[in-house]
C-alpha positions in Angstrom: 47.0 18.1 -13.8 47.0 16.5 -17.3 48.3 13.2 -15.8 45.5 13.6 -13.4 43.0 13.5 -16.0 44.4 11.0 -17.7 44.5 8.3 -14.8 40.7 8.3 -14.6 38.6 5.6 -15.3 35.5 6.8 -17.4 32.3 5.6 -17.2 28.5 6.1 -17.7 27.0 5.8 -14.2 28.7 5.3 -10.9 26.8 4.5 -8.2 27.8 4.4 -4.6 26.3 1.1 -2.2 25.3 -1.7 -3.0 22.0 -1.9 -1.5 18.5 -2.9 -2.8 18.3 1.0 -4.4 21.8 0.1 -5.8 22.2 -2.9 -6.8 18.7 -2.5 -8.5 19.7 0.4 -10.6 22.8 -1.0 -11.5 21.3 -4.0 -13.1 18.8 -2.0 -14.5 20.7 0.1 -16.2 23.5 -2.7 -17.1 20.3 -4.4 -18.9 19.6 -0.9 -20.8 23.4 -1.0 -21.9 25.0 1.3 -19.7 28.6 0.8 -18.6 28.1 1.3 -14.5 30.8 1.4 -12.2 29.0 0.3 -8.5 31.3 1.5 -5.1 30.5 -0.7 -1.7 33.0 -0.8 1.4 30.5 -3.4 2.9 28.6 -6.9 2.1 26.8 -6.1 -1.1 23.0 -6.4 -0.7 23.1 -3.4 1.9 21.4 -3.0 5.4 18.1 -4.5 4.2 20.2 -8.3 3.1 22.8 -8.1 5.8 21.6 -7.0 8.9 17.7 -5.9 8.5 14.7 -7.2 6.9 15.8 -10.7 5.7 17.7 -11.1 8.8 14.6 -10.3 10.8 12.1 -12.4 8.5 14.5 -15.1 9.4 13.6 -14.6 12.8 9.9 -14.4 12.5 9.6 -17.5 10.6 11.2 -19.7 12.6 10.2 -21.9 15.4 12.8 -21.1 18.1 16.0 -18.6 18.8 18.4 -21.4 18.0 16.6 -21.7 14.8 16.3 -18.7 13.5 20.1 -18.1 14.1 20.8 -21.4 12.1 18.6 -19.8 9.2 20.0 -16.6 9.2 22.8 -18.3 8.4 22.0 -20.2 5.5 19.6 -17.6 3.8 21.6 -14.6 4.3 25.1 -15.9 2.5 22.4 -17.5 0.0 20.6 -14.1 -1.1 24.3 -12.7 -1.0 25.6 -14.4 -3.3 22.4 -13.8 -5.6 23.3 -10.5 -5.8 27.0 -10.8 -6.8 25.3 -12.4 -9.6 23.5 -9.4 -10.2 26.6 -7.5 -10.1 28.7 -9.8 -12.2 26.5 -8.8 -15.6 29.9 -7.3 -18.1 28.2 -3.6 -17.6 29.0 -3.4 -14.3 32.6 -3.0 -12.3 31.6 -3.9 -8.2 34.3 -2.0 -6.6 34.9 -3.3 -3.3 35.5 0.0 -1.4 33.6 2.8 -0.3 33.5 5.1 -3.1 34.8 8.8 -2.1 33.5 12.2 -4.1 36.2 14.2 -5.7 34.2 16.5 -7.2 30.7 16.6 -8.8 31.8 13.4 -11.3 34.9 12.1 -10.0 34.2 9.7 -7.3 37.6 7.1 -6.0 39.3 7.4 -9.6 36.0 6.9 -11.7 34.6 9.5 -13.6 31.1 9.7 -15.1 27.9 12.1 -16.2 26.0 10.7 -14.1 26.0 9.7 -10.4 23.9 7.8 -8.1 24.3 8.3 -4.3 22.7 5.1 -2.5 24.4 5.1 1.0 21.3 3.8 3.2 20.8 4.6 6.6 22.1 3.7 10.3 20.5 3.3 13.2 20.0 6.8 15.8 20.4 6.2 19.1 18.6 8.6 22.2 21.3 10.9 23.6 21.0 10.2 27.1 22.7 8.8 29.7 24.1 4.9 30.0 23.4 4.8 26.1 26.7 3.3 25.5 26.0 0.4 28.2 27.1 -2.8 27.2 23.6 -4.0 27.2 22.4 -1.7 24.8 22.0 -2.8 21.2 20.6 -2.2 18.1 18.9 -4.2 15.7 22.4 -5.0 14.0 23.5 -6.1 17.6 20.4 -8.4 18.5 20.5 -10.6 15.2 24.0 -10.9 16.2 23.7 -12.4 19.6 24.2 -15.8 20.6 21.7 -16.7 23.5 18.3 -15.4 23.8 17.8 -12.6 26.8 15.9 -13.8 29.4 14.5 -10.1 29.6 14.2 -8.0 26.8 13.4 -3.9 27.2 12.8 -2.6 24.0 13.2 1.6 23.4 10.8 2.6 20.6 7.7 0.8 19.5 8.1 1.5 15.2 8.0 -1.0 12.8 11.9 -2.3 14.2 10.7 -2.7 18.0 6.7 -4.0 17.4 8.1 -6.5 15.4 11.4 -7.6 17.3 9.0 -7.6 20.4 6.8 -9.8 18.9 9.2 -12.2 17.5 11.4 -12.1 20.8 8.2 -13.0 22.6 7.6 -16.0 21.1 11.0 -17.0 21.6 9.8 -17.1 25.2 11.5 -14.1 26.6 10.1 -11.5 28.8 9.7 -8.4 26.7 8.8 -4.7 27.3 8.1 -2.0 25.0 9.1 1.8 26.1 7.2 4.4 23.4 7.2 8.4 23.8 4.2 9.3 21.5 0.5 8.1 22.8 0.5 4.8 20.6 2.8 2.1 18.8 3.3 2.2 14.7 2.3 6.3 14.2 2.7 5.6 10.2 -0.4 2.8 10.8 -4.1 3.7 10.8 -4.5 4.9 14.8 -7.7 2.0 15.2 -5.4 -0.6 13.6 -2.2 0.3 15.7 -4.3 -0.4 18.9 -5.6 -4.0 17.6 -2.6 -5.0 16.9 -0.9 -3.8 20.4 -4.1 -5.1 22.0 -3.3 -8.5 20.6 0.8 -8.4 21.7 -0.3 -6.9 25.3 -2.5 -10.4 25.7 1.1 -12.5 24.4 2.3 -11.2 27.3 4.6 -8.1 26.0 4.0 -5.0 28.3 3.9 -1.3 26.7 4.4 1.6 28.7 3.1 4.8 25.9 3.8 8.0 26.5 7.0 7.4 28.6 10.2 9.3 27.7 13.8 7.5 28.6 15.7 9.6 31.2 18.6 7.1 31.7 20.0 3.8 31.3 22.2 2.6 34.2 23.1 -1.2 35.5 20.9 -3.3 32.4 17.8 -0.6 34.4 16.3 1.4 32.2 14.6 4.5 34.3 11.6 6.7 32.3 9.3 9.1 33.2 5.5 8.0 32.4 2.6 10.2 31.3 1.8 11.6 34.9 5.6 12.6 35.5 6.2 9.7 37.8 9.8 7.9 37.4 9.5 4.3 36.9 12.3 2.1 35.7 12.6 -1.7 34.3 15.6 -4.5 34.6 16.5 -6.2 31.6 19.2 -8.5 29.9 19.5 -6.5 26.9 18.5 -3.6 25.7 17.3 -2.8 22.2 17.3 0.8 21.5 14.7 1.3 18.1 14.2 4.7 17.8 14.5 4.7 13.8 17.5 5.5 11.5 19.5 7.9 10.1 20.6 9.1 6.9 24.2 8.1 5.8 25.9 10.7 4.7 29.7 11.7 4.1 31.9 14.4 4.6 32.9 14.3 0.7 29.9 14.7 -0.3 30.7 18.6 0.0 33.5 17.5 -2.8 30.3 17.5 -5.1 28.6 20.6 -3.9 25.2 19.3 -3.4 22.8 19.9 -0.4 22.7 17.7 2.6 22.2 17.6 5.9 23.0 15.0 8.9 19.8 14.6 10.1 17.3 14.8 6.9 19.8 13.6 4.3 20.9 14.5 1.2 18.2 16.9 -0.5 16.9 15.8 -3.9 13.8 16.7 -6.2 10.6 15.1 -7.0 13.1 13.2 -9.5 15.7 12.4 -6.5 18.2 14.5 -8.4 20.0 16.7 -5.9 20.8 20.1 -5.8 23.7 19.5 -8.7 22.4 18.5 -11.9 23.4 15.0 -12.6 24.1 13.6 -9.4 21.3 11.8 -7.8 20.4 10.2 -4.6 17.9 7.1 -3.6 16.8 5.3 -0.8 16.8 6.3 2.8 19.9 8.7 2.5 17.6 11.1 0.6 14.9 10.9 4.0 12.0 9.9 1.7 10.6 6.8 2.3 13.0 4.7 3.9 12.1 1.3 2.6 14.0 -1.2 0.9 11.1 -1.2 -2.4 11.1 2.4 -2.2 14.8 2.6 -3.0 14.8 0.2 -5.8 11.7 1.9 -7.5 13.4 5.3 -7.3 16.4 4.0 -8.5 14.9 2.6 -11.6 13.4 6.0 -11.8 16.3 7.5 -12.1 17.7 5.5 -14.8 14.7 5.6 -17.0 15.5 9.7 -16.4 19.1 9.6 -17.5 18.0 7.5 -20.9 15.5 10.0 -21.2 12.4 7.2 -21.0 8.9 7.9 -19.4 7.5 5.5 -16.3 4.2 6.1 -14.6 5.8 4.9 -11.4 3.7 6.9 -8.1 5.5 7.1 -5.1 3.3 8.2 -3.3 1.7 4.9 -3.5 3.9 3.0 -1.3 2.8 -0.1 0.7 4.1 -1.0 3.8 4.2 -3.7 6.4 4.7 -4.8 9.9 6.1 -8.4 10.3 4.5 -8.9 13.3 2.1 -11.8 14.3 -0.8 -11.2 13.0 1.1 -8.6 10.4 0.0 -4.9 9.8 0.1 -3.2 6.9 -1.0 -0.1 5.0 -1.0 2.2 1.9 -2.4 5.6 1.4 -3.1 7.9 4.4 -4.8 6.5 7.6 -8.2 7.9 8.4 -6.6 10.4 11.0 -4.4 11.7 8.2 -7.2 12.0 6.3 -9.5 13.8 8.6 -6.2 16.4 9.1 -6.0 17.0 5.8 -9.9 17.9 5.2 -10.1 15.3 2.3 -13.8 13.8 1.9 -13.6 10.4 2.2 -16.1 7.0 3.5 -14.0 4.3 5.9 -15.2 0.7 4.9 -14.5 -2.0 7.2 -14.3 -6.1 7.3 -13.6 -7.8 10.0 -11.5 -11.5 9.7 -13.7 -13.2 11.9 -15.9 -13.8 9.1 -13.8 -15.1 6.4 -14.2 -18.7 5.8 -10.3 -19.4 4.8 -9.6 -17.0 8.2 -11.9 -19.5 10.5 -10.1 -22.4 8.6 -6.9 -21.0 9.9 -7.4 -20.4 13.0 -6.6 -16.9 12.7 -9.6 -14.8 13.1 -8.0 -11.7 14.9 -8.0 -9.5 11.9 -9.4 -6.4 10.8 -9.5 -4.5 7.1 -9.5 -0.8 6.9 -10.4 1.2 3.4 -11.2 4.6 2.9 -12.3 5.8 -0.6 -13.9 8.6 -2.6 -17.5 9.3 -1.1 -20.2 7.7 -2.9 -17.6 4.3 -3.0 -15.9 5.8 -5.2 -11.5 5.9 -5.6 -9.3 3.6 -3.3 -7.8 6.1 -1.3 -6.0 4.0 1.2 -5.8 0.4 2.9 -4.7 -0.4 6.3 -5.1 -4.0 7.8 -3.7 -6.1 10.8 -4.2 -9.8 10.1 -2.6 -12.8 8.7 -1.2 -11.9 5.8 -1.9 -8.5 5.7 1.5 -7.6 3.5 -0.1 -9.6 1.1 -3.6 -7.9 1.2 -2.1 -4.7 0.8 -0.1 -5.5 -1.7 -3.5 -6.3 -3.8 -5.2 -3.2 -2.6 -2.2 -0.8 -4.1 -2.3 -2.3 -8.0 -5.9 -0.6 -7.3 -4.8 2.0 -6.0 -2.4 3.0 -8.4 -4.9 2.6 -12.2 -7.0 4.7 -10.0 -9.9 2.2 -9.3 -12.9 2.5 -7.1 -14.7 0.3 -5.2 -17.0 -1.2 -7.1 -14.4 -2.3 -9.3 -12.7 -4.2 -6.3 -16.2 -6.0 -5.7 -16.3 -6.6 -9.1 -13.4 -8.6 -9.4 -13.2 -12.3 -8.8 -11.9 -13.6 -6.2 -10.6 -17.1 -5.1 -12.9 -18.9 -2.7 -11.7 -19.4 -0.1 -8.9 -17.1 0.5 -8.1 -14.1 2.7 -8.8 -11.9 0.0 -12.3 -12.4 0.1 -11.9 -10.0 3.0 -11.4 -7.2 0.6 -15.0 -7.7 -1.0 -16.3 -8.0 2.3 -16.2 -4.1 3.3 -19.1 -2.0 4.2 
């Protein structure tokens, strides 16, 4: 046992995957002067570089299928190698393996006080019959195919399907949308979710809401609608979107802590799990499974293990929908709101009137806020517009010092510019 010890590698954090959450706290806390040993059996960079959102942005910035292909394979290797940059700071040892728990601070040989478990997420597929067709993909599989389907049936209509179905559209394919609940995007303000699926449904993309897959059998996908009737739809591929799960180990038992397949590994409002000292970020703890959300709770946690205050509020997290126009949000919709009881005034804006909007030509565009009665607090922010990510993103540094507004009016704003939208609410 004494040799045992002695073969282990000590250091002050491990962290296992290399992902935006890990990568992020690993130079983060390399930059503080921790010594931080970092575990990935993948393509550093994680789900989000490799295979998901940069991938897809690819894709919805480019002009054709045969394009975006050729891009995604010049940005991806690009923002790849950024991040073995990241990784080659002298702090940190990149381990190129996945890194297994021994106990609650031994993980592959390494020892350390503190852990990080950063292990992303998959995608969950339907159980039901023909799922393992040959036609059915996930997102993983669709950036990786070679010629565009001619028909495209798309399960789920989240953030992954609304905005491969709008980017697969343009590509000139023939694209339908399959959703269980009663409308696309349920994070997304209920009146914005409808403009935006208002505006795919006239690009051509069919929805059929409130229709539950049965089976999937020949490239035909059979589903019962709202009234109980069976009705079915051909396709070329088949992109199953039905959001992700949790990836989680069976050594992580080695370390005693809490988890479970479905929700994750359970963590505090610190994302320190049920073991003191071991802590988990990013989707595999079920919280807010976005790419910024994982790097902010990572750098949370390292400002916890040196003991240093941040004001960092997660539950001010903006959000977006790469569609065309985009959708995004931050706070709780209006619906939420109402459910909750919380008094609140909706303000509203419309594109249409926006001089840089008319300029454009992209008037199709709404803004959503809802703050304090009496125009008081930002509570929330959902829009559908061009470059609603961007909005948003404006709206939550309000948000988050807590301003009202009359403080947004109050600020100056370019003319002319989409922001001006903002100012325009009543």
């Amino acid at each position: 046992m004494l040799n045992v010890q002695c073969s282990m590698k000590e250091t002050d954090l491990i962290i296992i995957g290399a992902g935006p959450g890990g990568y992020r706290a690993a130079e983060y806390a390399a930059k503080q002067g921790l010594k931080v040993v970092i575990f990935e059996g993948a393509e550093v960079g994680g789900t989000c570089l490799n295979v998901g959102c940069i991938p897809t942005k690819t894709y919805v910035h480019s002009a054709s299928f045969a394009d975006a292909r050729e891009r995604m394979a010049q940005v991806v290797p690009q923002l790849r190698q950024g991040v073995e940059g990241i990784l080659s700071n002298p702090n940190i040892t990149l381990v190129r393996e996945k890194g297994m728990f021994t106990d609650d601070h031994t993980v592959s040989g390494y020892t350390a006080p503190y852990i990080i478990v950063a292990t992303g997420s998959s995608s969950k597929l339907i159980p039901v019959p023909g799922i393992d067709s040959p036609k059915v993909v996930d997102s993983t599989g669709l950036l990786n195919l070679d010629t565009l389907p001619g028909r495209l049936c798309i399960i789920g209509a989240g953030v992954i399907g609304m905005e491969f179905a709008s980017v697969f559209r343009r590509f000139g394919a023939e694209v339908t949308v399959i959703e269980f609940l009663k409308e696309c995007l349920p994070a997304l303000d209920s009146d914005i979710a409808k403009r935006l699926r208002k505006q795919m449904e006239k690009e051509g993309i069919a929805f059929n809401l409130q229709c539950g897959v049965k089976q999937i059998a020949d490239g035909e996908v059979f589903f019962e609608n709202k009234k109980g009737q069976t009705e079915s739809v051909e396709a070329d591929v088949i992109l199953v979107a039905t959001g992700r799960k949790p990836n989680v180990s069976a050594d992580f038992s080695n370390a005693g802590f809490d988890y479970d397949e479905r929700k994750g590994i359970a963590v505090d409002e610190n994302f320190q799990t049920t073991v003191p000292g071991i802590y988990a970020i990013g989707d595999v703890n079920g919280k807010q499974m976005l790419a910024h959300a994982a790097e902010m709770q990572g750098i949370h946690v390292v400002n916890r293990i040196l003991g240093k205050q941040d004001n960092i509020r997660f539950e001010v997290m903006p959000a977006a929908i790469f569609t065309s126009p985009e959708a995004a949000c931050v706070g709780p919709s209006e619906d939420q709101l109402k459910e909750a009881g919380t008094p609140f005034e909706c303000h509203k804006s419309f594109y249409r009137a926006n001089g840089k909007a008319l300029a454009m030509g992209e008037t199709e565009g709404m803004v959503k806020l809802c703050t304090e009665p009496g125009e008081g607090r930002i509570l929330s922010a959902h829009i559908f517009g061009a470059h609603a990510a961007d909005l948003v993103q404006e709206v939550t540094a309000y948000i988050t010092l807590g301003a009202t507004l009359q403080q947004l009016r109050e600020t100056v704003h370019i003319h002319p510019t989409l922001s001006e939208v903002l100012i325009g609410v009543n």
